[in-house]
N, C-alpha and C positions, 0 to 999 in steps of 0.2 A: 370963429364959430359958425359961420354962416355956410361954409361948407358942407357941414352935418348933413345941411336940409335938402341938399343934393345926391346923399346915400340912398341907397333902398330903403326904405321906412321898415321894414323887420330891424334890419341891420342897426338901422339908427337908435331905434329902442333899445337894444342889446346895447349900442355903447353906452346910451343914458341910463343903463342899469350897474354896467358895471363903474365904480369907481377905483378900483387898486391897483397898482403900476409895479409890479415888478423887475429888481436890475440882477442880471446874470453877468459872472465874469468866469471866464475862462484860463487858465493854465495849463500850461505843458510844463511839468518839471526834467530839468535837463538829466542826462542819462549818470547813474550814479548820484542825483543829487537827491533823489526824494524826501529823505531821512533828515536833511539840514534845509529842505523845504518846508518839509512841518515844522521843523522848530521855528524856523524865523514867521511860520503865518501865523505860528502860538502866539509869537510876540508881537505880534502886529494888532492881535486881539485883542492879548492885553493894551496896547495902545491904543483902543478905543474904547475898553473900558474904563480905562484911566482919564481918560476925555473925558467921559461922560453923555457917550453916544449910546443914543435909549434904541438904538435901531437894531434890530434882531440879525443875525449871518450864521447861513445856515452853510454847511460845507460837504461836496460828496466826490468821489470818485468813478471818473465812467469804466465801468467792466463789462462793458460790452459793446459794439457796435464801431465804427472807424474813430472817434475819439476814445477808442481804449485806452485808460494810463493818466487821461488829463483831468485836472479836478476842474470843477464847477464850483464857485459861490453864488449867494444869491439872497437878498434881502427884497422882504415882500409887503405887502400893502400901504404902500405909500402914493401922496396925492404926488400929481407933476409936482406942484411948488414945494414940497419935499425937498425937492435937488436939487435947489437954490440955497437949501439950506441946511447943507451938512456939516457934518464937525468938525471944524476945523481941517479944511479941505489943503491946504501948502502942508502943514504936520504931517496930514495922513497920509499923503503922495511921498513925502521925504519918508515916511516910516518904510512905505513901501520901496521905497527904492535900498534902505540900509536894509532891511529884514529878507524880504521875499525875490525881488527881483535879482541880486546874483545867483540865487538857485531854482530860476523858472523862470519860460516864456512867455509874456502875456500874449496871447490870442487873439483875443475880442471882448468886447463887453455889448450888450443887446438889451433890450428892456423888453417885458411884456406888459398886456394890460390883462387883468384877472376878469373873465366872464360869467361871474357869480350866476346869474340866471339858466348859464347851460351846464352848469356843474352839480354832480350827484357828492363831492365831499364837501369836507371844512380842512381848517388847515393843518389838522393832524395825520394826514396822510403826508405833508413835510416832516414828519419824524420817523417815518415808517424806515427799516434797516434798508430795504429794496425801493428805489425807487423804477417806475416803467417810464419811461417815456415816447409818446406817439408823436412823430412830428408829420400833421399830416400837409402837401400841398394844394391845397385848391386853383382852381382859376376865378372862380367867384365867390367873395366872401360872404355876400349875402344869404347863397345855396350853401355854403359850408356851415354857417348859422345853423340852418332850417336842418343842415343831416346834424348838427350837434343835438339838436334839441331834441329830432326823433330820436336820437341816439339814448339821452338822458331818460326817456319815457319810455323806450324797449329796453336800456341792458341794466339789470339788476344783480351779475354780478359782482362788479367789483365798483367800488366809490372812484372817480376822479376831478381835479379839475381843469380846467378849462383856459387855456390863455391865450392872445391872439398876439404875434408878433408886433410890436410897437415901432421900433428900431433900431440899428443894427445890422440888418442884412434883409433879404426878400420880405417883403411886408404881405405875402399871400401864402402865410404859414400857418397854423394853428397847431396847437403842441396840449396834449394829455398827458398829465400824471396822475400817477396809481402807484397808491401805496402797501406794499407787504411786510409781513413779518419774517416770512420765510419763504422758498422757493417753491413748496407744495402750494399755497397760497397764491403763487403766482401764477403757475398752472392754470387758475381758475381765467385769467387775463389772454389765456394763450391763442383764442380763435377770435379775441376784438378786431382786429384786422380783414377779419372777412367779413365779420357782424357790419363793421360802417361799410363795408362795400354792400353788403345784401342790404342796410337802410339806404343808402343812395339810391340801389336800382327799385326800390320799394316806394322809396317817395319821388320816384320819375326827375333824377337830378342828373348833372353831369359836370361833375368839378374835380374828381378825386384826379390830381396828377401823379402824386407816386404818396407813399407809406412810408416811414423808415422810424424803425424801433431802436434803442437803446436803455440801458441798464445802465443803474448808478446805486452806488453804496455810500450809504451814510456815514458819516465818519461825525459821532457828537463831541469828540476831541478837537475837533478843527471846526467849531461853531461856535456862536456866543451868539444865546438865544434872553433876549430882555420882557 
């Protein structure tokens, strides 16, 4: 813990604000196989319902961006010690080896942590048909903070929130979701990308290293929401 006190003090507050941890996992379904992908991840659902796992799995498809094709899961606000303490964790690895894994690739799996304080939604923009996602990368997380925040205090069009890469991969990532009902709707999302650039050069920062957008679609068949 004692590390903390060596953050920037903005920074540091924001993580003593946020407490929710969420886990993403990745697949690639092999080519021809998607059809008998869904069904064995139905059944894998049903096997944690049948467990008795109170934990929510949310399920979507990216249709847009270089992970075109592969699905995303993702179960959210949970503390660390959470993930010590799963259901039945050898069952669920074997389920997933007889159900999902002869018809998909696993990827990755990544955690993030939820920054409630820089975020304009709740977690119903997790249900939304559309979801947007901003991955944006910074070089300083403390200035990437401070453009979330102006960010949160100028843009009024659309609700999202907020997550800071935990790990898994580069940890000087920050990632926005926004959620639509429909693509007209989405529209409204279309010039965020320049908006956090005009907040950066507006509040005299210099972190933003690239932007990269992607699209994912809901799929509430391939989720088990508790």
């Amino acid at each position: 813990m004692k590390v903390l006190f060596f953050l920037p003090f903005f920074f540091y507050n924001i993580l003593l604000a946020q407490q929710h941890i969420a886990q993403f996992a990745l697949w690639q379904p092999r080519n021809g196989q998607t059809a008998a992908f869904e069904t064995g991840y139905k059944k894998h659902l049903v096997w944690h319902q049948s467990n008795g796992d109170t934990w929510s799995w949310y399920g979507w498809y990216f249709i847009s961006g270089p992970r075109h094709g592969q699905f995303l899961d993702a179960t959210f606000g949970h503390a660390w010690r959470d993930f010590d303490h799963r259901v039945n964790p050898a069952g669920d690895g074997a389920d997933n080896q007889l159900n999902v894994e002869p018809y998909a690739d696993f990827k990755l799996a990544y955690k993030a942590a939820f920054l409630s304080t820089l975020s304009t939604g709740d977690s119903t923009v997790l249900h939304s048909k559309f979801l947007r996602m901003l991955t944006l990368q910074v070089s300083d997380m403390n200035e990437g903070a401070k453009l979330l925040a102006g960010l949160k205090r100028s843009y009024q069009d659309c609700r999202f929130l907020a997550y800071r890469l935990a790990d898994g991969g580069p940890v000087n990532q920050l990632i926005l979701l926004l959620g639509f009902s429909n693509f007209e709707l989405y529209g409204l999302s279309e010039s965020l990308p320049e908006e956090i650039q005009r907040m950066e050069s507006t509040l005299k920062l210099h972190t933003i290293t690239g932007i990269t957008s992607e699209t994912l679609a809901y799929r509430a068949d391939l989720s088990l929401l508790n």
